[in-house]
C-alpha positions as CSV (number, residue, x, y, z in Angstrom):
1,X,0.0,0.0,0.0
2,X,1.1,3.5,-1.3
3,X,0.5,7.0,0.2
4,X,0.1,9.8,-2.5
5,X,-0.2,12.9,-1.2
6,X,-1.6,15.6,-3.4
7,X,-0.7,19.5,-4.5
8,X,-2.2,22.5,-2.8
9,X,-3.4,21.2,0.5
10,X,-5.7,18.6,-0.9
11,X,-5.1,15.1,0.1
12,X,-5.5,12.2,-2.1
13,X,-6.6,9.3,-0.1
14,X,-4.0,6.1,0.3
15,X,-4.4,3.6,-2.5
16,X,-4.3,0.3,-2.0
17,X,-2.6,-1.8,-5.4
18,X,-5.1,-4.7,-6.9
19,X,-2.4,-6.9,-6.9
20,X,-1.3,-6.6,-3.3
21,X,-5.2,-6.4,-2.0
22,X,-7.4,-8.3,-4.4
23,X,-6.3,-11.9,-3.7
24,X,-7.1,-11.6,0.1
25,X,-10.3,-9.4,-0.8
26,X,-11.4,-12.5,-2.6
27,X,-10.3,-14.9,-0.2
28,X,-11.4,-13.2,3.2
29,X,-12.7,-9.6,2.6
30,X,-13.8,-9.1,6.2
31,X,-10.3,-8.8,7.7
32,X,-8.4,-7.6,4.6
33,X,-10.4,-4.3,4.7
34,X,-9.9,-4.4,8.7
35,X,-6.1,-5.0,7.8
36,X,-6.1,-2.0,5.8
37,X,-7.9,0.5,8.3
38,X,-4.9,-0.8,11.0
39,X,-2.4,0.0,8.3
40,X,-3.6,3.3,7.1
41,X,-3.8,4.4,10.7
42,X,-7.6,5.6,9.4
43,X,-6.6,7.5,6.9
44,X,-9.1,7.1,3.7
45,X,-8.2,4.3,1.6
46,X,-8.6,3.6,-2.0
47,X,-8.9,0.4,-3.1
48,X,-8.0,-0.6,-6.6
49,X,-10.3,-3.5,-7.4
50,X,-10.1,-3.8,-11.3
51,X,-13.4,-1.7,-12.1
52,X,-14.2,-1.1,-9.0
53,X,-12.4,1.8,-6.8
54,X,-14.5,2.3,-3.4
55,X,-12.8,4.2,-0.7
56,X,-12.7,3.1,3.2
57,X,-13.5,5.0,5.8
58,X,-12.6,3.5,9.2
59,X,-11.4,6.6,11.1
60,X,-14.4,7.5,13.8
61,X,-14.9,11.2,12.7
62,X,-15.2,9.8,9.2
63,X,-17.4,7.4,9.9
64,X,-19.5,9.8,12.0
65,X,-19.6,12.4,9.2
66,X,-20.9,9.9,6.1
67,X,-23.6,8.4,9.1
68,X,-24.5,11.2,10.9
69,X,-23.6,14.8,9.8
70,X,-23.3,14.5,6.1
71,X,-25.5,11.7,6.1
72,X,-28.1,12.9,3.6
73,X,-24.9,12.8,0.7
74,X,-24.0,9.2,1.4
75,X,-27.2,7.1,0.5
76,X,-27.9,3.3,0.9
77,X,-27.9,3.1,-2.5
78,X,-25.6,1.9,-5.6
79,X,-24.2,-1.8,-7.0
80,X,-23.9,-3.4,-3.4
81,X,-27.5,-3.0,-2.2
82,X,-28.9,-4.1,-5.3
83,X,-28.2,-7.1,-4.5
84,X,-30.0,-6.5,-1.0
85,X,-33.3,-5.3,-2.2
86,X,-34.0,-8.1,-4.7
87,X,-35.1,-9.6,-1.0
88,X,-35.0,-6.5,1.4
89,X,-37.2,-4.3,-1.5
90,X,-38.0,-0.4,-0.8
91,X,-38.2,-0.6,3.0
92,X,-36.9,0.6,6.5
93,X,-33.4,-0.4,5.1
94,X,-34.0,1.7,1.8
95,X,-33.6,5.5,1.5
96,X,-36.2,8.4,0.7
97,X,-39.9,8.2,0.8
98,X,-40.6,4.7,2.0
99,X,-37.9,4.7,4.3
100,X,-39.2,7.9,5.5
101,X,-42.9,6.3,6.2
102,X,-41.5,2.6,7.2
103,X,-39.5,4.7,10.4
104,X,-41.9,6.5,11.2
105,X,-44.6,3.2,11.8
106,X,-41.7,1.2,13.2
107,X,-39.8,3.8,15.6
108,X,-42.5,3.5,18.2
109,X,-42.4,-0.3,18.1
110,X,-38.5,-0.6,19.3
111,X,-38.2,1.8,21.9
112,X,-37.5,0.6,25.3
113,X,-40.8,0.5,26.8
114,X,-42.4,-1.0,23.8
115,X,-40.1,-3.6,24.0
116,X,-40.0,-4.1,27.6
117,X,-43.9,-4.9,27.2
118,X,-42.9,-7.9,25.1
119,X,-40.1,-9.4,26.7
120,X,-42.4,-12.1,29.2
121,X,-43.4,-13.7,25.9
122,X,-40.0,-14.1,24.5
123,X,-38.7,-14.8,27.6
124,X,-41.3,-17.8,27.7
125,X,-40.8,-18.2,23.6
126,X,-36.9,-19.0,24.5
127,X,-36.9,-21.3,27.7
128,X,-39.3,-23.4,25.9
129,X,-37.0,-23.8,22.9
130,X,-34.0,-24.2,25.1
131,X,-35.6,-27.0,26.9
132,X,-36.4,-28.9,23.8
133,X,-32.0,-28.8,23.8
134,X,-32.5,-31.5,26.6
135,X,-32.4,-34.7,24.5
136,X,-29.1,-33.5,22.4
137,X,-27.2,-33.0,26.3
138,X,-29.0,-36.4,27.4
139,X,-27.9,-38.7,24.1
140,X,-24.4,-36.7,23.9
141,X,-25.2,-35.0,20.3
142,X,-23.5,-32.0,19.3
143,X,-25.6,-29.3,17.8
144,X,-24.9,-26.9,15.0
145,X,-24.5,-23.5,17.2
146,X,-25.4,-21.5,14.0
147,X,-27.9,-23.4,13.5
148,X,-29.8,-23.5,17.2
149,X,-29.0,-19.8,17.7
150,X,-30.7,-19.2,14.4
151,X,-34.0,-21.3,15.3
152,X,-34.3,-20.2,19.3
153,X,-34.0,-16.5,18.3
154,X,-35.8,-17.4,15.2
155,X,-38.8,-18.0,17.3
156,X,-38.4,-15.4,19.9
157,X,-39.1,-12.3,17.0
158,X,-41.7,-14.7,15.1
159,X,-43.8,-13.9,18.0
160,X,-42.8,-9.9,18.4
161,X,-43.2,-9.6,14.5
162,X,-46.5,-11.7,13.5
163,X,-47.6,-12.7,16.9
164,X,-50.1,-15.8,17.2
165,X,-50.9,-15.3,13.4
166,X,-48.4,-17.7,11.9
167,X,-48.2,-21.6,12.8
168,X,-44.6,-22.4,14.2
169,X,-43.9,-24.4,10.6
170,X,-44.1,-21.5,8.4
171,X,-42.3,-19.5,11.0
172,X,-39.3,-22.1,11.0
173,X,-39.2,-21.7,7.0
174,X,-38.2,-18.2,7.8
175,X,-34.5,-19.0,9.2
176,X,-32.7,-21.5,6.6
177,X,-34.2,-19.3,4.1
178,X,-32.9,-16.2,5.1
179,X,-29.6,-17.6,6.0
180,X,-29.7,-19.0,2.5
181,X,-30.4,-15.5,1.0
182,X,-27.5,-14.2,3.3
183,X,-24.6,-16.5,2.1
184,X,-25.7,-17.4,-1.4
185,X,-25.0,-13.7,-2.0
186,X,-21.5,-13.8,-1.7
187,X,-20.3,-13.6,-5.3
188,X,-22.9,-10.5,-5.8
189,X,-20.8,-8.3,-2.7
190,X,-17.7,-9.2,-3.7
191,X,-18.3,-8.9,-7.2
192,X,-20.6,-6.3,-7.2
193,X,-19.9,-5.0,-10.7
194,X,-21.0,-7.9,-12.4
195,X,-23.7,-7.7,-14.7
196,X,-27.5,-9.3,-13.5
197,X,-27.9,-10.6,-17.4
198,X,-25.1,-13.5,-16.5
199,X,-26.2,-15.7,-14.0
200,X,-23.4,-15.9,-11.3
201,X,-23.1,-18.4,-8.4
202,X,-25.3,-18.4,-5.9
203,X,-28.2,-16.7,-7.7
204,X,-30.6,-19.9,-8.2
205,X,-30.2,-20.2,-4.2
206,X,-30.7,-16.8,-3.6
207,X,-33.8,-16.6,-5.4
208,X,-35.3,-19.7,-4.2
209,X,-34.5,-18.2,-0.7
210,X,-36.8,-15.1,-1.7
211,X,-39.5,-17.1,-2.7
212,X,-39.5,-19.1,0.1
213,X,-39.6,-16.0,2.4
214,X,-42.5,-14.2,0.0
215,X,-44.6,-18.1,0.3
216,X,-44.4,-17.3,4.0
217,X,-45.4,-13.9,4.5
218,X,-47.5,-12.6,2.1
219,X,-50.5,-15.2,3.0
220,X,-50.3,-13.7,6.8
221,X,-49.7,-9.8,5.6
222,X,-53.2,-10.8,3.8
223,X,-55.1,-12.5,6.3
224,X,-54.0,-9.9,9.3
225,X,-55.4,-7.3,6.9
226,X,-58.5,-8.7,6.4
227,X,-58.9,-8.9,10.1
228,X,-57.1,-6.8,11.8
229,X,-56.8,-6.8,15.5
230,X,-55.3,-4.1,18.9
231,X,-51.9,-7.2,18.7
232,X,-48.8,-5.8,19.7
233,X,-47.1,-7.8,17.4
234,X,-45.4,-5.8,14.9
235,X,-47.4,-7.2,11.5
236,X,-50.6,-5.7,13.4
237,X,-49.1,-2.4,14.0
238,X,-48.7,-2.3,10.1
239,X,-51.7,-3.4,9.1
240,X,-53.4,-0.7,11.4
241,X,-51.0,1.9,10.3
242,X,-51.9,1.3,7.0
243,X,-55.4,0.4,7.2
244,X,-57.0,3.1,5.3
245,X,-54.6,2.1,1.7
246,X,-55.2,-0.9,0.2
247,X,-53.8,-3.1,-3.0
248,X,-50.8,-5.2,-3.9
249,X,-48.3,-2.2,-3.4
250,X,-49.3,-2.2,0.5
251,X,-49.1,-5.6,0.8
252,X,-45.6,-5.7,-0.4
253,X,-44.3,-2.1,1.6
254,X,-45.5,-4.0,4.8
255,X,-44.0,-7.4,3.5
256,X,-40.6,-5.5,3.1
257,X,-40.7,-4.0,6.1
258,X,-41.3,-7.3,8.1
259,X,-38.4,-9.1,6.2
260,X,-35.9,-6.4,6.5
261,X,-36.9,-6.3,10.9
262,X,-36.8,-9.8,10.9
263,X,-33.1,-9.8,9.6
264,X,-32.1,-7.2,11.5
265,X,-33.4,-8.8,14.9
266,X,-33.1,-12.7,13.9
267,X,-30.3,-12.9,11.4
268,X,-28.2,-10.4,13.2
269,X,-28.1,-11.9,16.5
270,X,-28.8,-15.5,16.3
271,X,-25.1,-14.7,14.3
272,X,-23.2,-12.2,16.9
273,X,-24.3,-15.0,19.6
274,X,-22.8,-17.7,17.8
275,X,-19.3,-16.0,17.8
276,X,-19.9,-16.5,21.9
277,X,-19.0,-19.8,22.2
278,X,-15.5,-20.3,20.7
279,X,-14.4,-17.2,22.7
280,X,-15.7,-18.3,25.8
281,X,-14.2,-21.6,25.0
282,X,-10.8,-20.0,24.2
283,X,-11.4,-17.3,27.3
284,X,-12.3,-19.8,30.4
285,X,-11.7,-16.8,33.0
286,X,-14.8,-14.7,31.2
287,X,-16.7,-18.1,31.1
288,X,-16.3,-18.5,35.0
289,X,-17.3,-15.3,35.6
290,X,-20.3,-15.0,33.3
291,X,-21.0,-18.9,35.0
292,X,-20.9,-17.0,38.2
293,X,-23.3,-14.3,37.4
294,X,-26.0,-16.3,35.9
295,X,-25.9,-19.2,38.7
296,X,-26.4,-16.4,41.1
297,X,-28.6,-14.5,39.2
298,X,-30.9,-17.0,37.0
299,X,-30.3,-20.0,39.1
300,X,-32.0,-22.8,38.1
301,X,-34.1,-20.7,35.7
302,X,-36.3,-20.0,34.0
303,X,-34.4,-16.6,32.6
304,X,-37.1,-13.5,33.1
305,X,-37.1,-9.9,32.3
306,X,-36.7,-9.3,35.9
307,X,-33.4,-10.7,36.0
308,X,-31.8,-7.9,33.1
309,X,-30.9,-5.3,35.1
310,X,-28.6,-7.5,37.5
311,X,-27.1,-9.6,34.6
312,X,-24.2,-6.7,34.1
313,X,-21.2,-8.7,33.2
314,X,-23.8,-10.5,30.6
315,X,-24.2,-7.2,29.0
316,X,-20.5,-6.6,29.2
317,X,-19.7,-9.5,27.2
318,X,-22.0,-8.8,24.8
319,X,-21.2,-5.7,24.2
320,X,-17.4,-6.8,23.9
321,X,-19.0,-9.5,21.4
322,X,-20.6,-6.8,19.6
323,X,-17.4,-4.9,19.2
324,X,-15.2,-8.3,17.7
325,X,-17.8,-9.4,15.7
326,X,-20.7,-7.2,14.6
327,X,-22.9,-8.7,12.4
328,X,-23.6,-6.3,10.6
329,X,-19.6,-5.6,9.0
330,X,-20.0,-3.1,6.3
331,X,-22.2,-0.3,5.9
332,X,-21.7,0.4,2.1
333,X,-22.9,4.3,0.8
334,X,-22.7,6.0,-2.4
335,X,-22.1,9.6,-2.6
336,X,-24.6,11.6,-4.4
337,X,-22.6,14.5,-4.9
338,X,-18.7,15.7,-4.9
339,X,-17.3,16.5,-1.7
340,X,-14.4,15.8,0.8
341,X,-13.7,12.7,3.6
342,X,-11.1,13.8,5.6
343,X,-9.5,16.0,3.6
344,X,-10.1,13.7,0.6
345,X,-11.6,14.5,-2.5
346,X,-14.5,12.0,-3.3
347,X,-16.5,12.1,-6.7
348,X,-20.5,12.2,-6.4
349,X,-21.3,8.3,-7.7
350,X,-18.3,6.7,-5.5
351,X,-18.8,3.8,-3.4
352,X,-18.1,4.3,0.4
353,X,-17.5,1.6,2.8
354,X,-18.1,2.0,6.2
355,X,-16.9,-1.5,8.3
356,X,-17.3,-1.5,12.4
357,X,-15.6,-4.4,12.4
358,X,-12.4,-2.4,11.1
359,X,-13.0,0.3,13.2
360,X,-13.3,-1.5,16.0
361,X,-10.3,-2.9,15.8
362,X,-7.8,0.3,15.3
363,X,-5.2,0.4,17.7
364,X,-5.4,4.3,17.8
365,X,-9.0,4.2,19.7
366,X,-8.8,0.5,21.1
367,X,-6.2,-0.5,23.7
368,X,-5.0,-4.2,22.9
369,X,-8.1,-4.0,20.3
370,X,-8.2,-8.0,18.6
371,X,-8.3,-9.3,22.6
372,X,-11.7,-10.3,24.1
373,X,-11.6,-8.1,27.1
374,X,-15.8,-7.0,28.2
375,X,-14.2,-5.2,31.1
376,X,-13.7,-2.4,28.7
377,X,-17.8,-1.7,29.3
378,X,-17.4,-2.3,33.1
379,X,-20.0,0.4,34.6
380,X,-18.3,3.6,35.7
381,X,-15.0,2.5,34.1
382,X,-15.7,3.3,30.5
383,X,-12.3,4.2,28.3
384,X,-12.7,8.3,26.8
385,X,-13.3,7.1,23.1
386,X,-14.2,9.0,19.9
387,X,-18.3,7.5,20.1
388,X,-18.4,6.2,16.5
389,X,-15.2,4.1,17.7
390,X,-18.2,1.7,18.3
391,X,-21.0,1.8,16.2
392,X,-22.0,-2.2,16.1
393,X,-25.8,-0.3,15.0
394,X,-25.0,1.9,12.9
395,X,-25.7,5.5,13.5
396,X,-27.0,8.8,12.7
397,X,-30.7,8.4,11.0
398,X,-30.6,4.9,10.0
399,X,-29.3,3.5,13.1
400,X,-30.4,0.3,13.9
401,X,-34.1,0.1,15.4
402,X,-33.4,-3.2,17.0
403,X,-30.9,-2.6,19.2
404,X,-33.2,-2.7,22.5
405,X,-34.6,-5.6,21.1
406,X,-30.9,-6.9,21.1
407,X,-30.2,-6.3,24.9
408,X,-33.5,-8.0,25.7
409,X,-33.2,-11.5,23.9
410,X,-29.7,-12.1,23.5
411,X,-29.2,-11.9,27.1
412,X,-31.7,-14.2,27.9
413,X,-31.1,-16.8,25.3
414,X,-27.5,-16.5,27.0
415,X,-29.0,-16.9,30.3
416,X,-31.4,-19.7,29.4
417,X,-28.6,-22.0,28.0
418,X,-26.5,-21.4,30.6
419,X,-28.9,-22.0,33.3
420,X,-29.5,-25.7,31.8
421,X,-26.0,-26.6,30.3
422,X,-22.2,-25.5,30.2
423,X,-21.2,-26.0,26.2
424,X,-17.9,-26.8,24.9
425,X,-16.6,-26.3,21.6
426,X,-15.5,-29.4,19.9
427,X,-13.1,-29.3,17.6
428,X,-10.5,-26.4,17.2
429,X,-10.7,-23.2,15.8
430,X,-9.2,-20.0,14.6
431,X,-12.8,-19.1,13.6
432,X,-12.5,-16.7,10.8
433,X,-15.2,-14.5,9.3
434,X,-17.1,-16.1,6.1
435,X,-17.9,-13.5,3.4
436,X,-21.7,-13.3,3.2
437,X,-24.3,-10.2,3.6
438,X,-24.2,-11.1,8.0
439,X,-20.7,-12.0,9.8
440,X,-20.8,-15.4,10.3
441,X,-17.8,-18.1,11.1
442,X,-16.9,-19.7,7.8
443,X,-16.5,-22.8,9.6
444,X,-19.6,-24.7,11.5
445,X,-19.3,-24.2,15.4
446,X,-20.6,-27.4,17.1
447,X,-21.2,-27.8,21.1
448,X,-21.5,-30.4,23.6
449,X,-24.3,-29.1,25.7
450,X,-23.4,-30.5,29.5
451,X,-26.0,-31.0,32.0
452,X,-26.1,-28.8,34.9
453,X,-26.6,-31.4,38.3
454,X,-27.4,-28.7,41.1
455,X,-26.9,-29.4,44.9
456,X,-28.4,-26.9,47.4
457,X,-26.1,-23.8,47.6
458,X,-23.9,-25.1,45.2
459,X,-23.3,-26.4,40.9
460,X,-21.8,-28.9,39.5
């Protein structure tokens, strides 16, 4: 990598060589782009990818002036989110009018106390799926962490999002379609250029996965129309929202809505959560103490609402999580018109790529930053940091709605399996990213779930 630095004050940003970069793009993009940000000290970076030149932006004032303060420039739009809306569509993850409209339904329904009013029924949604873990501990079968994550959380925001009005069978469609959609789409992000007359690999899966997802929905979007209820559930807080417009075109703004909050709310964590095991396999002194918290706190179980506020080292963990591995790795903009990036000239039409999980690991605003350490969101002890040093939501207007939601079921799906079972990894890592639309470990992550055998005062 080359700096270039150019005449009369302006600064061209560092280029990166195709050559030196496009191998390991190709290979692993997730940490050659978080290799980059360490190098360039968070300077802008141009990458030279054949026909495509995007610039990365890791540095934290950067980041916060494309999300927050110039935010209205740097648009969720250009090649890498078409690939998105061929299954997200023109929704709360979109730009202009719809998103506009979509936010202003959904805000109320992710607030704190809206969520709050929720959480006894995931909370009961969860320990019931948790329990039905019991035969894999009895028998000694691993199970596909991924994979469990994916179907406990899976039916923990079934209920928040349709409520009673789906059977648990559809609902379960929902997961290993979406995780389809989210790693057949590989070639499409990496190779975003390539033209959608050529079928590339992945695209039969991907649109077998949308399908799937539409053959799911759109019969409930119709029948909670046609009778619409006071359900807290989110599809009914659509329906009544738009009650008064009718036709195909609101069927399918309320369908896209619901598919992009499911993926943010299932997809995301059921994949930060399964990053959890292999580091508290690898980190047995944050295991003890998270043990510790949860035997005092949960007990036997079952996990409730009313145990959040004392589970604080829980939330320090995953928050720590959240920083190593956000599942949501690259925020990609295009610039609508010409302006400047630190200093850096940057042509209306260019690509942007925002990553967290770069930025989160720059040794500039992170002390010892690729070491799992949650004491770094110990209470009262917080480190002075830049605040888009950690943005595992996003920020600025399109931050993240489900980020309450978050802090309500990961930490009890945490709780409930570790109330029930202590898991060990088997096999051997590293774990390294996979490139697909959520971060997820290329490699499958299997447990032994071990039964807990509790004595008074004491487990063992």
């Amino acid at each position: 990598m080359s700096i270039d630095t150019g005449t009369r004050g302006v600064r061209r940003a560092r280029t990166a060589p195709a050559r030196h970069i496009l191998p390991r793009f190709m290979r692993d993009p997730v940490n050659a782009l978080a290799e980059l940000g360490r190098q360039a000290g968070g300077e802008v970076v141009r990458l030279n990818l054949g026909p495509f030149r995007p610039y990365l932006v890791t540095h934290p004032e950067h980041v916060q002036q494309v999300l927050r303060a110039d935010w209205t420039n740097y648009r969720r739009e250009g090649m890498f989110w078409r690939p998105l809306q061929r299954i997200l569509g023109a929704s709360i993850l979109g730009e202009g009018r719809p998103w506009e409209e979509s936010r202003k339904i959904l805000q109320p329904l992710f607030t704190v106390r809206y969520v709050a009013s929720l959480a006894e029924e995931m909370a009961r949604t969860i320990t019931a799926r948790v329990e039905e873990l019991d035969d894999y501990a009895r028998d000694g079968r691993p199970i596909d962490a991924a994979e469990e994550m994916a179907g406990i959380v899976n039916q923990a925001v079934i209920r928040v999002l349709f409520g009673d009005k789906i059977t648990r069978a559809d609902g379960e469609r929902l997961a290993p379609a979406y995780d389809t959609a989210a790693t057949s789409i590989n070639f499409r992000l990496l190779m975003p250029f390539a033209p959608y007359s050529v079928r590339v690999p992945g695209d039969r899966a991907f649109m077998r996965a949308v399908r799937t997802v539409d053959d799911v929905v759109f019969p409930v979007i119709r029948k909670a129309r046609a009778d619409p209820d006071g359900g807290l559930d989110v599809i009914s807080a659509l329906c009544r929202a738009r009650g008064d417009e009718g036709g195909e075109a609101v069927d399918r703004q309320i369908r896209d809505d619901l598919v992009s909050v499911y993926g943010a709310a299932s997809e995301s964590t059921a994949m930060t959560l399964t990053w959890l095991w292999p580091l508290l396999e690898t980190h047995p002194e944050v295991a003890a103490r998270l043990y510790d918290e949860i035997d005092r706190v949960v007990g036997a179980g079952p996990a409730v609402p009313a145990h959040l506020p004392e589970l604080v080292y829980t939330r320090m963990v995953l928050q720590e999580l959240l920083r190593l591995y956000p599942a949501g790795w690259i925020f990609p903009r295009m610039a609508m018109e010409s302006g400047e990036i630190g200093g850096v000239p940057v042509r209306a039409g260019s690509q942007v790529l925002i990553s967290p999980y770069a930025t989160h690991r720059l040794e500039e605003f992170w002390e010892r930053p690729l070491e799992f350490d949650p004491e770094r969101f110990a209470p009262g002890s917080h480190e002075r940091r830049h605040k888009y040093s950690y943005f595992p939501f996003g920020g600025g207007p399109h931050q993240c709605l489900g980020q309450h939601l978050f802090y309500v079921e990961a930490p009890l799906l945490v709780a409930a399996i570790l109330s029930r079972f202590r898991p060990t990894v088997t096999g051997q890592g590293p774990f390294t990213p996979a490139p697909a639309a959520s971060l997820r470990p290329r490699q499958k992550v299997e447990l032994n779930l071990h039964p807990l055998q509790r004595v008074p005062g004491r487990v063992r």
